[in-house]
C-alpha positions as CSV (number, residue, x, y, z in Angstrom):
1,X,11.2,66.6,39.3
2,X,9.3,69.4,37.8
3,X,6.9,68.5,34.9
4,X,9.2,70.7,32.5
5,X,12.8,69.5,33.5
6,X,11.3,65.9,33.4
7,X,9.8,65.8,30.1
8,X,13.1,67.4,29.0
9,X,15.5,65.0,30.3
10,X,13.1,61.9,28.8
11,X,13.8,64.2,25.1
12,X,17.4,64.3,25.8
13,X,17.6,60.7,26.6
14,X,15.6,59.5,23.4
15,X,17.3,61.3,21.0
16,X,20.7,60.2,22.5
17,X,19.5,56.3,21.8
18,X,17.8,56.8,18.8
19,X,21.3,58.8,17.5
20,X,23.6,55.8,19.0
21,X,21.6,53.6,17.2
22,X,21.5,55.6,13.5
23,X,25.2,56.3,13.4
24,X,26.5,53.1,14.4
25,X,24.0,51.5,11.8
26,X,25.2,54.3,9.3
27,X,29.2,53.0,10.4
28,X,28.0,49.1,9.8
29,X,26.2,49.3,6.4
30,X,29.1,50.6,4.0
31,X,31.6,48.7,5.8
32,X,29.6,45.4,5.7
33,X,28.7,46.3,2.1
34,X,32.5,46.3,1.1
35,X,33.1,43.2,2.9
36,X,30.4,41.4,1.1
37,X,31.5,42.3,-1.9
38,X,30.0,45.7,-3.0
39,X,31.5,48.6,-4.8
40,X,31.9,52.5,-3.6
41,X,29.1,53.1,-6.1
42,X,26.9,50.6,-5.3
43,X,27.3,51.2,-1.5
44,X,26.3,55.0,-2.6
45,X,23.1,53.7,-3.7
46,X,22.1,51.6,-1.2
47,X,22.9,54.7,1.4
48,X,20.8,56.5,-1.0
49,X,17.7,54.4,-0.5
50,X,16.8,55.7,2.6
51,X,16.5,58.9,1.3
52,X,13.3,57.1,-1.2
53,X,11.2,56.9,2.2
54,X,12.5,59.9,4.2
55,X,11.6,62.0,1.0
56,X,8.0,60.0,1.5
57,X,7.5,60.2,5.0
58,X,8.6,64.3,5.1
59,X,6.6,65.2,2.5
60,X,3.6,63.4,4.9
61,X,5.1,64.7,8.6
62,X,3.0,68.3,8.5
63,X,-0.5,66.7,8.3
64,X,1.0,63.8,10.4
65,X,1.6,66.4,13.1
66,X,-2.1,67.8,12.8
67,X,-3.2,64.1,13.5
68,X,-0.8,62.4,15.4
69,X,0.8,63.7,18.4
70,X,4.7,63.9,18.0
71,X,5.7,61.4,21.3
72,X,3.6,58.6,19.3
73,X,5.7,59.5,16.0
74,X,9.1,59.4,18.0
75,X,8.1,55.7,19.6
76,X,7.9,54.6,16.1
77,X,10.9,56.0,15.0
78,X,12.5,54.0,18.0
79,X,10.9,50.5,16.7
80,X,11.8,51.5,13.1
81,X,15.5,51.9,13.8
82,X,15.8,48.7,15.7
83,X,13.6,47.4,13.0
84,X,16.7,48.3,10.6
85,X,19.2,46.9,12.7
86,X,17.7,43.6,12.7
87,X,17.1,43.4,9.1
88,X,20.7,43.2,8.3
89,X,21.5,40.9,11.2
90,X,19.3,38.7,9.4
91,X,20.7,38.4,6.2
92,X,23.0,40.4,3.7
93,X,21.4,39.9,0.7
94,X,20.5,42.8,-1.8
95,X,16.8,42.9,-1.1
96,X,17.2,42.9,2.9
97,X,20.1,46.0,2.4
98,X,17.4,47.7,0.6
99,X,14.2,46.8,2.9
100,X,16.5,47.9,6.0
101,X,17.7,51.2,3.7
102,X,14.2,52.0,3.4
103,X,13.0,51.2,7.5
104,X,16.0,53.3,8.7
105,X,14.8,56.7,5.9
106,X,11.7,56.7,7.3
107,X,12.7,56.2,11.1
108,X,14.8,59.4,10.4
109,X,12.0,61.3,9.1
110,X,9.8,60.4,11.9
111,X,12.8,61.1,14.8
112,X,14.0,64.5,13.2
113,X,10.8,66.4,12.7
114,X,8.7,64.9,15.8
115,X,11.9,65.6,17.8
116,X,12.5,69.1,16.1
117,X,8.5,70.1,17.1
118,X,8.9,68.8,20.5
119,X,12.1,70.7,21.5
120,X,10.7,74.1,19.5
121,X,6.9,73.7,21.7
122,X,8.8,72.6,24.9
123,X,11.2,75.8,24.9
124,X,11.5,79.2,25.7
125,X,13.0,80.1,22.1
126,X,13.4,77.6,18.9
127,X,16.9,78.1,18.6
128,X,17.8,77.2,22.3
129,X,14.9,74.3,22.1
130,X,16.7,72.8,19.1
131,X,20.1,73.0,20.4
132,X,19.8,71.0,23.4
133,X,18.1,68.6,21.0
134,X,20.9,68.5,18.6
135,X,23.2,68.2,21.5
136,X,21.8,65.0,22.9
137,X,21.4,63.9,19.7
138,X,25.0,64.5,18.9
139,X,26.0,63.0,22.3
140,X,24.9,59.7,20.8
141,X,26.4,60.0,17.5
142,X,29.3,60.1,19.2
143,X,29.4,57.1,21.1
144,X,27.5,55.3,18.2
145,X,30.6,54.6,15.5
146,X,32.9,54.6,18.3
147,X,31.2,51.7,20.1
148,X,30.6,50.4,16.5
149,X,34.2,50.1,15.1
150,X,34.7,48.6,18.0
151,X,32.7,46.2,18.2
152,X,33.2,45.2,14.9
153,X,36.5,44.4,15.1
154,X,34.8,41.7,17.4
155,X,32.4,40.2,15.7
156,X,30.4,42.2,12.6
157,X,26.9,41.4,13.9
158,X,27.7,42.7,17.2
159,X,27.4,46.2,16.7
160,X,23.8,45.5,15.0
161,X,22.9,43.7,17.9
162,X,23.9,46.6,20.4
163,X,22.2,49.3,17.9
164,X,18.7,47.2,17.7
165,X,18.8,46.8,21.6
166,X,19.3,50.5,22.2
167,X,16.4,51.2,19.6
168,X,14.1,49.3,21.4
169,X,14.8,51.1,24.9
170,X,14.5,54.6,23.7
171,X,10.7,53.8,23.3
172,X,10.6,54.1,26.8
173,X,11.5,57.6,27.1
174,X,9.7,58.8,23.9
175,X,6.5,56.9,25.3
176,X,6.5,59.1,28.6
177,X,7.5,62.7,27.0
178,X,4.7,65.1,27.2
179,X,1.7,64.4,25.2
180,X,1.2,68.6,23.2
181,X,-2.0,69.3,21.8
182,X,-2.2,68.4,18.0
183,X,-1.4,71.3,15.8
184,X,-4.6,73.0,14.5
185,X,-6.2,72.6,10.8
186,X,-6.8,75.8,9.6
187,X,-5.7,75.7,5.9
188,X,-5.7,73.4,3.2
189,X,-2.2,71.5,2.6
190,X,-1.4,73.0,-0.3
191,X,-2.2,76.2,0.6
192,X,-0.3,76.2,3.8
193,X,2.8,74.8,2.1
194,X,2.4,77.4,-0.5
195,X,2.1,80.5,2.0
196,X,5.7,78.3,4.4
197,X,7.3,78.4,0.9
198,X,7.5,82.2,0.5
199,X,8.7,82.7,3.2
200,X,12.8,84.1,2.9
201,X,13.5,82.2,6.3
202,X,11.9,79.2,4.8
203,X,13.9,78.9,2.1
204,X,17.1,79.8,4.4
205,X,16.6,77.1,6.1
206,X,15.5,74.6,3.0
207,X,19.3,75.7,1.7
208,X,20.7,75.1,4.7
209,X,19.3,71.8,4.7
210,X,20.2,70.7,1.6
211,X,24.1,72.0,2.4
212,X,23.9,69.5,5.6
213,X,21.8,66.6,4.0
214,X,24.5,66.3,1.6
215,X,27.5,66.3,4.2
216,X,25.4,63.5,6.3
217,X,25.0,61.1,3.2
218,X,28.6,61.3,2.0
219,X,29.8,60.8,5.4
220,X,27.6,57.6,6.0
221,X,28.3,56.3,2.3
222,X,31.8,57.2,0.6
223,X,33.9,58.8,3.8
224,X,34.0,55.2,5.7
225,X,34.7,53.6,2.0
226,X,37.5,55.9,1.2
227,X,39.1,56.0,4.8
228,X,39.2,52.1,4.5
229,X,40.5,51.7,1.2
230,X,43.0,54.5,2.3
231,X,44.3,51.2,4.8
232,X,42.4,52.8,8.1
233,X,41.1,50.0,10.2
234,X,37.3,49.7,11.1
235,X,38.5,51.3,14.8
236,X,40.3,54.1,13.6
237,X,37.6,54.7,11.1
238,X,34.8,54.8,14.1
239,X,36.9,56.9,15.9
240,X,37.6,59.7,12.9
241,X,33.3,59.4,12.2
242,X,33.0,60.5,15.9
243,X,35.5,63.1,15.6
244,X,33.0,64.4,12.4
245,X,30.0,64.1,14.6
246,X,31.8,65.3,17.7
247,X,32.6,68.6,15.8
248,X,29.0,68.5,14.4
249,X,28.4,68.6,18.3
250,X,30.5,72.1,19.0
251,X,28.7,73.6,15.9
252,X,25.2,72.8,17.3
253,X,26.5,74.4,20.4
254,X,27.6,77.7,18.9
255,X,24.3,77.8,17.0
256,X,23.3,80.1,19.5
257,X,26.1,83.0,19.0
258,X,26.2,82.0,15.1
259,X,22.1,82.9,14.8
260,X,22.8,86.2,16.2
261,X,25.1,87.5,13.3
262,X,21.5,87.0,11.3
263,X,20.9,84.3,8.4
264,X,23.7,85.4,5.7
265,X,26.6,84.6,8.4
266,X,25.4,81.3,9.4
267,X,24.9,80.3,5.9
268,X,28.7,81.2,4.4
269,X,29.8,79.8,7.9
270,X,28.5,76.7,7.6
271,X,28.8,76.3,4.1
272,X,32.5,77.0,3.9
273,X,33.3,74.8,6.8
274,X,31.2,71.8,5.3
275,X,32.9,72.1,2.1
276,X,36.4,72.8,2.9
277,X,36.2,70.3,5.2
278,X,35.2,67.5,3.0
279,X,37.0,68.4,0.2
280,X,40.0,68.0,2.0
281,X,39.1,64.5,3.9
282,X,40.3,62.0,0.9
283,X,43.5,63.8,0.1
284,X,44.6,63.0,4.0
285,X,42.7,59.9,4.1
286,X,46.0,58.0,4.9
287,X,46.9,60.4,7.5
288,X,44.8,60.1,10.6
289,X,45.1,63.4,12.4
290,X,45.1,65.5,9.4
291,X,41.9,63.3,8.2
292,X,40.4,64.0,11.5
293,X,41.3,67.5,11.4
294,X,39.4,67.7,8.2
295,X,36.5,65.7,9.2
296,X,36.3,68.1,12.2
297,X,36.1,71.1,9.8
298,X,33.4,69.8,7.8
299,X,31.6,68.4,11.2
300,X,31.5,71.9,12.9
301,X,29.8,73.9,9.0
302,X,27.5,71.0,9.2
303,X,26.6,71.2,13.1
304,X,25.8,75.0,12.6
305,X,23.9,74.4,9.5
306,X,21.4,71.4,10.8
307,X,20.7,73.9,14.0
308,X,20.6,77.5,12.8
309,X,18.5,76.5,9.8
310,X,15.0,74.7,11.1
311,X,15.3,77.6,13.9
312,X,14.8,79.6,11.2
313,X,12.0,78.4,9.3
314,X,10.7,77.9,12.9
315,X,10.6,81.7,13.9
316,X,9.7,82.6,10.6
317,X,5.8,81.3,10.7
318,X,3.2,81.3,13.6
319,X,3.0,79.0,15.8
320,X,0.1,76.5,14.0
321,X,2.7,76.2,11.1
322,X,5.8,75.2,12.8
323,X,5.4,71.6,12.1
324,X,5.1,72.5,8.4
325,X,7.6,74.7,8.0
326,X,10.4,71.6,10.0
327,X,8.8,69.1,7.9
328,X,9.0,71.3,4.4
329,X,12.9,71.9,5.0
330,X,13.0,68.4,6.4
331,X,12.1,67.4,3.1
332,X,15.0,69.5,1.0
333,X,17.5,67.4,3.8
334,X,15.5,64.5,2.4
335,X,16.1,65.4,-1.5
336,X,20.2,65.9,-0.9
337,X,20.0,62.8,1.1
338,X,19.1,61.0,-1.9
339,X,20.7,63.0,-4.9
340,X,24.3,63.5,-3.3
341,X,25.1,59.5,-3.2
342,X,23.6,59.1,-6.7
343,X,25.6,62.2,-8.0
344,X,28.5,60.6,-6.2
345,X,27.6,57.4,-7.7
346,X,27.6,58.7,-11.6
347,X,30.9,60.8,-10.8
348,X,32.6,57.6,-9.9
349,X,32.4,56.3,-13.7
350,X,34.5,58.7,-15.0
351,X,37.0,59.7,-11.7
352,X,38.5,57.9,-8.6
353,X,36.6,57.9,-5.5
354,X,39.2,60.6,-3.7
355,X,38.8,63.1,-6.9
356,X,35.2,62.3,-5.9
357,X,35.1,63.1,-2.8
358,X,37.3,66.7,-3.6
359,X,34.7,67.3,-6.3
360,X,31.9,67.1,-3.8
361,X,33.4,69.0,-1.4
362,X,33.5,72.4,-3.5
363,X,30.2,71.2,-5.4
364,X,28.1,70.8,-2.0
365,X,27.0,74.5,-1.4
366,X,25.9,74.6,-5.0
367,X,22.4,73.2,-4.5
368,X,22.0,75.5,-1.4
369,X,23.0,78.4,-3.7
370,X,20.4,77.6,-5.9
371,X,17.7,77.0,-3.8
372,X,18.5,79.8,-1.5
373,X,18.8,83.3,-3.5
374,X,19.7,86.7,-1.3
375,X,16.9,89.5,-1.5
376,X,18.9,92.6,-1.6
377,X,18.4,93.1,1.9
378,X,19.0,90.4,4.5
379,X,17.2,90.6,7.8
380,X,19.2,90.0,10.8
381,X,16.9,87.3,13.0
């Protein structure tokens, strides 16, 4: 097997564990939460903690990158996830919850940028690099609840069990990738960051981000909550998360075709699917096509979102910079990782968790709107 095609099969085959492992961990925690005893908000909170060292760890990844070479960041990932896994097999108290919270946020940073520089540096074109990345990755987010639900109704542990296992063998393939150079030190930090910033790409793709880093936290935290309480089993519910992240799949895939109709169509695409979607998920909770059907919607904005944007901030600076530019709108995914579930949290004091989750789904493109103003003239990439 050519060099190339090698390395990108061992890629593909890492991010599909490491993504079995994450979303059928993400499936386990709210459900075991409830079962223990916690409440919607509190099992917000606890999803949110993750976002504490994945806020940490991005805000670290772009001089991590000019250090450390990104197939020693993704083998850590792979030992933090399973690390996670085990945490909670252990024990369910409070402080282990947290302490695995925490191991899995920064396993995500780790996997996502390291995984994001390797596909853009071992591709002909970001976009297409990033794309079969998200593919494989989505390939195991599949599988991941499904297995999960299953294998919960089983025996709760079990699914952990599985998750840690498959952790611990995607070292092997992350271990062997090839080793890229380390990215060059030119600039200072803060000056580099500053000069990534201003750039309208950039800030594209930090919207973007924030947009799908929303989407991913209420889906791990309240969705499985609200589809349970709605009277769906812990099978159907696995089945309905990989119908989300199956969609989430086909968005990733029309990333391609999407980025040609330039940055302003990919954003109101996948911002109107995302919301839409998810707005209309606890209304139809009780109803399991139409709440697949919706998942599906809100899968699909989200898929085009997480692809189309780093591509983005990728093209947009030279090739020294690339690992800051992923890391910097890493980091706004990071932010709305840990604000939606607490702003999901505080909204549950004063409405129901389904008027929550309708309120979230029209609210979730306002942070992106923000972050992310128009010049008057949008360049077509």
């Amino acid at each position: 097997m050519a060099p190339g095609k090698r390395d990108r099969v061992l890629s593909l085959l890492m991010a599909m564990m490491f993504s079995f492992a994450l979303s059928s961990l993400a499936l386990v925690v709210p459900l075991l939460a409830v079962s223990v005893g916690y409440d919607a908000a509190q099992v917000g909170l606890l999803v949110a903690l993750a976002a504490v060292t994945q806020i940490g760890t991005r805000l670290v990844m772009g001089p991590l990158t000019r250090r450390v070479a990104d197939k020693l960041l993704l083998v850590t990932s792979a030992v933090l996830i399973a690390l996670a896994c085990v945490l909670i097999m252990l024990s369910t108290t409070l402080f282990v919850f947290a302490a695995s919270q925490l191991v899995q946020g920064a396993a995500r940073a780790l996997f996502w940028t390291s995984s994001q520089t390797h596909a853009v540096r071992a591709s002909s074109t970001s976009v297409k690099g990033l794309r079969r990345m998200n593919l494989a990755a989505g390939v195991g987010s599949l599988a991941g609840p499904a297995c999960a639900g299953l294998l919960w109704s089983l025996s709760p542990p079990l699914p952990l069990l599985v998750a840690a296992i498959v952790g611990c063998i995607a070292i092997m393939p992350a271990a062997l990738l090839h080793r890229f150079p380390l990215f060059a030190r030119k600039v200072s930090s803060e000056d580099r960051n500053g000069h990534i910033s201003r750039q309208p790409g950039v800030r594209a793709a930090c919207g973007m981000n924030v947009a799908a880093g929303a989407w991913r936290s209420i889906l791990d935290s309240f969705v499985p909550v609200a589809l349970s309480l709605a009277g769906q089993p812990a099978v159907v519910i696995g089945l309905l998360l990989t119908t989300a992240n199956g969609a989430m799949l086909a968005g990733s895939a029309a990333s391609s075709w999407i980025r040609k109709r330039g940055i302003r169509a990919s954003f109101a695409t996948g911002l109107l699917c995302t919301g839409l979607g998810l707005a209309a998920t606890a209304p139809l909770a009780t109803l399991t096509l139409a709440a697949a059907a919706s998942l599906a919607l809100s899968g699909l904005g989200a898929g085009i979102l997480q692809t189309v944007g780093p591509a983005i901030a990728a093209d947009e600076v030279g090739p020294e910079e690339r690992g800051d530019a992923l890391a910097l709108a890493g980091t706004y995914r990071a932010v709305a990782l840990l604000l939606a579930p607490i702003g999901m949290a505080g909204i549950l004091a004063f409405t129901p968790l389904a008027s929550s989750l309708i309120l979230a789904g029209i609210l979730i493109t306002t942070p992106a709107t923000i972050a992310l103003r128009p010049p008057r003239k949008w360049r077509r990439i």
